[in-house]
N, C-alpha and C positions, 0 to 999 in steps of 0.2 A: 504494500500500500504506500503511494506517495504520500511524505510529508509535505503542508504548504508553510509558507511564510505565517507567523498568526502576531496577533498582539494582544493587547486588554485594556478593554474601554478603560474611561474613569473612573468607571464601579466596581472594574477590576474582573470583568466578565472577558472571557479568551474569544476571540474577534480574528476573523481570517480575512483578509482584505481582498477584494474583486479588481483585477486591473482591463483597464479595456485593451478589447484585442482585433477589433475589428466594427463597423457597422455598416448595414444592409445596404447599400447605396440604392437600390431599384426601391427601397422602403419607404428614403428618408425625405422627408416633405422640404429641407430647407429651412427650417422655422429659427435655427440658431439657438432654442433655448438649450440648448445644451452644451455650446460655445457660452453662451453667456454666464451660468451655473459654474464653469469649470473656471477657476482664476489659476491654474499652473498651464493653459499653453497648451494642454494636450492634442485639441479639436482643432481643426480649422475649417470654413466654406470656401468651398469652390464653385465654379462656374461650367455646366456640359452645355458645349454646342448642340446644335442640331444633328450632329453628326457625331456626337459624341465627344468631341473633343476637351480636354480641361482649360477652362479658360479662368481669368480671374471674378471670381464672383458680382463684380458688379460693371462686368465689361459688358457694352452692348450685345454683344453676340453670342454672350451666356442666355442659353432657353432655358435653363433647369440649376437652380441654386441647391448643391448637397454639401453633407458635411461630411470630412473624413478624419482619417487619424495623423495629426501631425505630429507631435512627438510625444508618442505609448512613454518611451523612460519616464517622464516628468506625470505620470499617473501613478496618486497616491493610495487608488483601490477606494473610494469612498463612494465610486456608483452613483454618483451629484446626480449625471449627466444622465442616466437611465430611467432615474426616477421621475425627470421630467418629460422625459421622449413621448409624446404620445404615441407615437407609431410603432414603441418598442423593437427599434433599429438595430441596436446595440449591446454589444455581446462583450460582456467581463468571464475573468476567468481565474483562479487563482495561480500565484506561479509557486513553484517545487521549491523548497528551501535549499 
């Protein structure tokens, strides 16, 4: 059986932390509340053409504003970002000690 990473709240309860590891892109509406929820940097929005292309989120020839993972290290496992997803996009996981 893997071990994970674990901690313990302030009540001293043993607490295994969730890191994000990917979300749904076909899912995700764009809405940013999960970029916004997250203050370490993890999320960022991008912009798909029509054609699929990545573009920057607020270039004109972005059709479809999604959110992806920009930098997973700087995630502290606290699942902010999931709990606010309406679309439950977003996939945590824990890592092996």
């Amino acid at each position: 059986m893997a071990e994970f990473l674990t901690g313990t709240t302030r009540g001293g309860q043993s607490w295994t932390p969730k890191f994000v590891q990917s979300i749904d892109q076909k899912q995700c509406i764009g809405c940013g509340r999960c970029f916004k929820v997250c203050g370490r940097g993890v999320l960022d929005m991008i912009g798909l053409t029509e054609d699929g292309d990545i573009v920057d989120a607020f270039d004109d020839e972005a059709e479809k504003k999604i959110m992806t993972v920009k930098e997973a290290a700087n995630c502290i496992g606290c699942e902010s970002c999931s709990k606010v997803c309406s679309k439950s996009c977003i996939t945590h996981a824990p890592v092996a000690a």
